[in-house]
N, C-alpha and C positions, 0 to 999 in steps of 0.2 A: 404618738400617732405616726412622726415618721418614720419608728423602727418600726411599726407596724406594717408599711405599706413596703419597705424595703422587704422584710420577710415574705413577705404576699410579692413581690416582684422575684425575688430569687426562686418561690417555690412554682413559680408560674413557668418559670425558663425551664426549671429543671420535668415540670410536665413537658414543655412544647419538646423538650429534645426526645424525651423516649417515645412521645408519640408520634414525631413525623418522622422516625431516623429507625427505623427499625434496625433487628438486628442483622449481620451479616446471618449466611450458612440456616436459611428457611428451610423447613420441612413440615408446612403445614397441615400437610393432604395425605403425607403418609408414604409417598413412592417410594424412597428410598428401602419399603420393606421387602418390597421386590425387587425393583431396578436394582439396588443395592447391592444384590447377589451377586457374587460372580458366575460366570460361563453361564447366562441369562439367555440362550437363544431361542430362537423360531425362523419356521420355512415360509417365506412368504408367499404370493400370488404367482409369482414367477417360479418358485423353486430354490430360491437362494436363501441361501443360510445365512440371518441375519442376529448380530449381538442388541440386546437391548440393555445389559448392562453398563450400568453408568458409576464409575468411581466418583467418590464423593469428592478426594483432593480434586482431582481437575474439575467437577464441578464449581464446587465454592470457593476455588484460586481465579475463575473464569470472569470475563467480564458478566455475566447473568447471573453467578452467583449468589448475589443476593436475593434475585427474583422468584417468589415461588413458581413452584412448576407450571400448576393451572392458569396463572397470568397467561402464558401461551398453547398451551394445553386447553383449549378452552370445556373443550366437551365434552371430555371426559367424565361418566359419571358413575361407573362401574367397574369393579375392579372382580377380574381380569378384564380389561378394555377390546374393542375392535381398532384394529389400525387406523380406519378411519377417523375414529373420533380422536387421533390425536393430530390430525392438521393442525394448521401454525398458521396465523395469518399477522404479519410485522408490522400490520397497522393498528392494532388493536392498544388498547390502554394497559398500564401496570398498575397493583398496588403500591409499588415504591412510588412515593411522592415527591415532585421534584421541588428542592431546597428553596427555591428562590419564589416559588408560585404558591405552594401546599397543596399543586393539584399532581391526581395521576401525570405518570410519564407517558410519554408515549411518539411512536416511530409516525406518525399517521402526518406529519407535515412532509417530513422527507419522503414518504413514499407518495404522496402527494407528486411532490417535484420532479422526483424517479419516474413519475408513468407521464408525467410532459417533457420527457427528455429523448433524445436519441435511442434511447437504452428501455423505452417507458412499457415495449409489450413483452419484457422479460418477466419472468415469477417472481410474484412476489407476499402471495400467499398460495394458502393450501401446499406447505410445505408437509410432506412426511420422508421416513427413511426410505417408502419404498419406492417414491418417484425420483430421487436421486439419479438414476442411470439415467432416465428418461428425460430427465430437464437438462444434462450434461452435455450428452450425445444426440439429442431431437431440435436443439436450439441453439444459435450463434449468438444471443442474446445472452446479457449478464443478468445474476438472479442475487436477492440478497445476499445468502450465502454463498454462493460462490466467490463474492467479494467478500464477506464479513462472515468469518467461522468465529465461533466462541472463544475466540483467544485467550491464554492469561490476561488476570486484571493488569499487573504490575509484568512488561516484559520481561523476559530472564537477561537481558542483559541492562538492564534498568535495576536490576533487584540491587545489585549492592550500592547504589547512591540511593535506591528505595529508603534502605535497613540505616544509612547513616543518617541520612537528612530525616527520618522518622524518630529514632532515638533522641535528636534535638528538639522537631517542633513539634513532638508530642508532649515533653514537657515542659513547652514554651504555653501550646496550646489548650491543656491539661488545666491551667490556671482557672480557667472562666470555663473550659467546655470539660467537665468532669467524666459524666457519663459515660458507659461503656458503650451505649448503642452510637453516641456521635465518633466515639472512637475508631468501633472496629467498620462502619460505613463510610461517614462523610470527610473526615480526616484523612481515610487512604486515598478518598475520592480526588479531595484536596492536593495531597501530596503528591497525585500520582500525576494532575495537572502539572504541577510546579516543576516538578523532575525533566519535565517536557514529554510531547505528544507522545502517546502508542503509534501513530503513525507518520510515519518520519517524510523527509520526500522518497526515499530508496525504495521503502515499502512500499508507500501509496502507488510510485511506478511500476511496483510490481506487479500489482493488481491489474494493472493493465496488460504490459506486458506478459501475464499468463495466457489471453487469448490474442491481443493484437501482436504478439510475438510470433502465431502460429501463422507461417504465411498459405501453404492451405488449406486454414480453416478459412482466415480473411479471403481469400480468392473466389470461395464459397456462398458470400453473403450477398444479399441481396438487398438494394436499398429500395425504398418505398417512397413516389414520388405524393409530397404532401398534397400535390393539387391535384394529379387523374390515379394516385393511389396504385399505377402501375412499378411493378418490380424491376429496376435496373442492378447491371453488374458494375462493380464498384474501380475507381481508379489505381493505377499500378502505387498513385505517393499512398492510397488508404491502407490498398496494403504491405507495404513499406513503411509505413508508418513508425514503426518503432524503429526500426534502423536507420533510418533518415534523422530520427531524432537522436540519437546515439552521436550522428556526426556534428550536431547544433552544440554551440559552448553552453549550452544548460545542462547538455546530458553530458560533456565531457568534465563540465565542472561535479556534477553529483557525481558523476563515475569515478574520480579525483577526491571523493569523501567530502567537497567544498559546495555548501547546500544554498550558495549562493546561487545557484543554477534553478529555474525554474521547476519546477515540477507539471505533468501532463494535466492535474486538476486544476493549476496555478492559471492555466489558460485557460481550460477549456470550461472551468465550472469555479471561477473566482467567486465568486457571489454565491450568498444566499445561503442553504443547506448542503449548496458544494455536489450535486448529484443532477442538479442541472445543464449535462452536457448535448450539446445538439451541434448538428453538423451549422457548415460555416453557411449552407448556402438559408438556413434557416437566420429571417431576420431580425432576431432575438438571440442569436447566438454572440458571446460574447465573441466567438473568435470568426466573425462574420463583418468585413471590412468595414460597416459604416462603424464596429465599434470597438478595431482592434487600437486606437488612440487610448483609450480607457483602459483597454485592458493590459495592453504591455504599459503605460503607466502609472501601474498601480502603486500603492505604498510598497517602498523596498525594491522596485527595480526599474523600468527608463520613465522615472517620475519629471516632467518637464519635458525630456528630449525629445519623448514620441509624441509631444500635440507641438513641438511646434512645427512653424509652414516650411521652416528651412530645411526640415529633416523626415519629410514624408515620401521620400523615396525606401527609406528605411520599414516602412508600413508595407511594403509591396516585397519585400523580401518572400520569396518561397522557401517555407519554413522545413518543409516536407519535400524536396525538391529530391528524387530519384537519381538525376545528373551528378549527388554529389556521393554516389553507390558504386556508380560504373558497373552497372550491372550486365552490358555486353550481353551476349548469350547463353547462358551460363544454364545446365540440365534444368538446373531448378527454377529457373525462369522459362523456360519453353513447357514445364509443365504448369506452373501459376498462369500462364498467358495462353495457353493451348485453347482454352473453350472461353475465353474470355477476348472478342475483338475489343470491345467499346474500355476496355485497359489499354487493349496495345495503341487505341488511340492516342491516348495520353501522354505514352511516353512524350520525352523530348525529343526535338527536332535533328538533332548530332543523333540520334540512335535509328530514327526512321531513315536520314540521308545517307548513314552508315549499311542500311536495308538496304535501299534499293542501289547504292552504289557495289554492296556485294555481290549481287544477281548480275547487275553486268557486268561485274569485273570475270564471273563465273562465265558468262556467253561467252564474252570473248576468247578467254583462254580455251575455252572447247574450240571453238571457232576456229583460232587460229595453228591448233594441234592439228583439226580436219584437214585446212588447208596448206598445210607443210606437206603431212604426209598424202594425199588425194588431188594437191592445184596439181594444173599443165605446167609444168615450169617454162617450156618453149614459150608457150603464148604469153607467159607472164613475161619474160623476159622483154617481148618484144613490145612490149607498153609501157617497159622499163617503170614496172609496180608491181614486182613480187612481192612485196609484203602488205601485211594489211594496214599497216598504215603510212605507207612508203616511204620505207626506209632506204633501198636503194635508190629511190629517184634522189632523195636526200643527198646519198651518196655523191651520186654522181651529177647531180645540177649545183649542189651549195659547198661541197669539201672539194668537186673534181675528182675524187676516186672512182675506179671502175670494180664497181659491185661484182662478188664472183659470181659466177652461173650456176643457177640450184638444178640440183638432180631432180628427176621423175622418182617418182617411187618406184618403178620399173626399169630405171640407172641404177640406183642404189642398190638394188638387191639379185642384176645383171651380175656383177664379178661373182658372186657366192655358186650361182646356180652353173655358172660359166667352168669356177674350180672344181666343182662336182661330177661335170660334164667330162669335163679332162680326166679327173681320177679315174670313173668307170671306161673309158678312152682304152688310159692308156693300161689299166689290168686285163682289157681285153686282149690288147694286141701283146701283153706278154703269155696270157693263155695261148694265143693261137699260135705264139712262138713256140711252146712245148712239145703243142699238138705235133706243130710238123717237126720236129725233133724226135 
């Protein structure tokens, strides 16, 4: 009896694996009969010549690779299809089943969190190839893909601790999990965790930094107030943003390869599905003062330091702070600030005092150019305060020297006129020497 139920136990695992673990490299539906082809084009609505050709390696090496097509291809029901009917919408469910549940996968919690986020009226279905331009160049909002392309499953530079740390606990793992379908799925899926994340922190900053790097794009954007839903222009640290954080010891540590430095999601979207990022003035935002205690002391970084009471002056740090750019005047700044008052507000106070002390340092220097060359100098003299800010009375009330006496501009330029007067003087009177000779 009990080798009976042992047998009936191993034959039951060996069903559960090939039926929840499907195989890698799907092609259920056929595309590849086409798609498959090379040099695969058509003109789209625009005019543009677009490939639909899809190579298999980079598909089935991709992180969707295992997915079949139709899982996002929903509507497709005809072949040759209408572009439309291949939108994308990233909330939908797959047949890959996920491990731990035996239910469909599916994107629909995080896009979920994505559209209560800062970021939330960005695209995020009705994707096709031909709206590409249009969702790139018509919006300052991030779209799934624009964050997350189809990357390889196993990064290239991952692949050779991939191929050594596989060769081991494949046939560590191999023992109990046979099967070829848990092989070529769940084992890479495994391993590809264990190797450490596809998104590292350098990455994941990158992503940001592809658009809040762009300073005017940022200068561009327009934020949305949550309560009268009116459009304002956004601050000089928002858009500074990435460079301000460059000079913070999180970005010098990651930019040093030393990943002890925080990362942009690390703050701004600790929690959760990680896509929950919103501004600070929003009071659910994690990087929003009643809850930056929490969040700079999270697991792995000021755990303790930042709740206690001794050390919350440190919570008040400006993290994004402009002042530490020295951003001066600089071309490119007079064009990010040109149509942007409610930024130049912002700045900091050394740069506005730096303003308005230039303009008159400008007055006066014209000022006092005017009245060198244009004062009376007689009348000035006699009020002993030729200069503008009397420097001879200085002279001569606090040192006792006696200040020289300034010319007219019509002294000054007396001897010139004077030696010209002589010359034609005296060529005359040697003319009329000749004459009478």
């Amino acid at each position: 009896m009990n080798r009976f139920c042992y047998l009936f136990l191993a034959l039951f695992l060996v069903w559960c694996s090939n039926a929840f673990a499907d195989k890698r490299q799907p092609d259920p539906d056929g595309c590849f009969s086409c798609h498959g082809l090379p040099d695969l084009k058509y003109i789209d609505k625009e005019g543009q010549i677009r490939s639909a050709s899809i190579l298999k390696s980079d598909y089935y090496s991709s992180l969707h690779g295992s997915v079949p097509c139709k899982d996002c291809h929903r509507k497709i029901t005809d072949y040759p299809h209408e572009e439309k009917d291949g939108l994308v919408d990233c909330g939908e469910t797959c047949h890959v089943k996920e491990p731990s549940n035996g239910k469909a996968f599916t994107h629909k919690p995080i896009v979920k969190e994505f559209e209560q986020s800062a970021h939330g009226k960005g695209l995020s279905k009705e994707f096709a190839a031909g709206n590409r331009n249009k969702e790139e160049n018509d919006s300052s909002l991030p779209s799934c893909r624009r964050c997350h392309n189809n990357a390889p499953y196993i990064a290239p530079s991952q692949m050779d601790a991939f191929k050594k740390e596989f060769a081991h606990n494949d046939a560590e793992c191999g023992t109990c999990h046979e099967s070829d379908a848990w092989r070529n799925q769940y084992s890479g899926h495994i391993l590809r965790r264990y190797i450490g994340n596809h998104l590292n922190k350098n990455v994941s900053n990158g992503l940001c930094i592809e658009c809040h790097g762009n300073l005017k794009k940022m200068a561009n954007v327009k934020q949305e107030d949550p309560n009268t839903h009116e459009k304002k222009a956004v601050s000089v640290e928002f858009i500074h943003a990435t460079q301000s954080y460059d000079k913070t010891l999180h970005g010098r540590l990651l930019a040093d390869g030393n990943l002890h430095g925080a990362s942009c999601v690390q703050c701004h979207a600790p929690t959760g599905l990680h896509h929950a990022i919103k501004r600070d003035e929003d009071e659910s935002a994690s990087v929003n003062p009643a809850h930056l205690a929490q969040t700079c002391g999270q697991s792995g970084c000021h755990k303790d330091y930042s709740t206690s009471v001794v050390n919350m002056g440190f919570l008040t740090s400006e993290m994004h702070s402009v002042a530490t750019l020295g951003l001066g005047v600089e071309t490119h700044m007079i064009d990010v600030l040109k149509p942007n008052w409610e930024a130049f507000k912002a700045l900091s106070v050394w740069y506005k005092l730096a303003g308005i002390f230039g303009v008159l340092s400008f007055v006066f220097l014209m000022g006092n150019i005017a009245w060198s060359l244009f004062g009376d100098a007689s009348k000035l003299n006699k009020n002993n305060n030729n200069s503008l800010l009397g420097a001879e009375k200085f002279q001569r009330i606090i040192i006792g020297s006696k200040p020289k006496k300034k010319e007219s501009v019509i002294q000054k330029i007396k001897p010139f006129f004077m030696s010209i007067r002589k010359k034609f003087h005296h060529e005359d009177e040697n003319k009329h020497d000749e004459d009478a000779s």
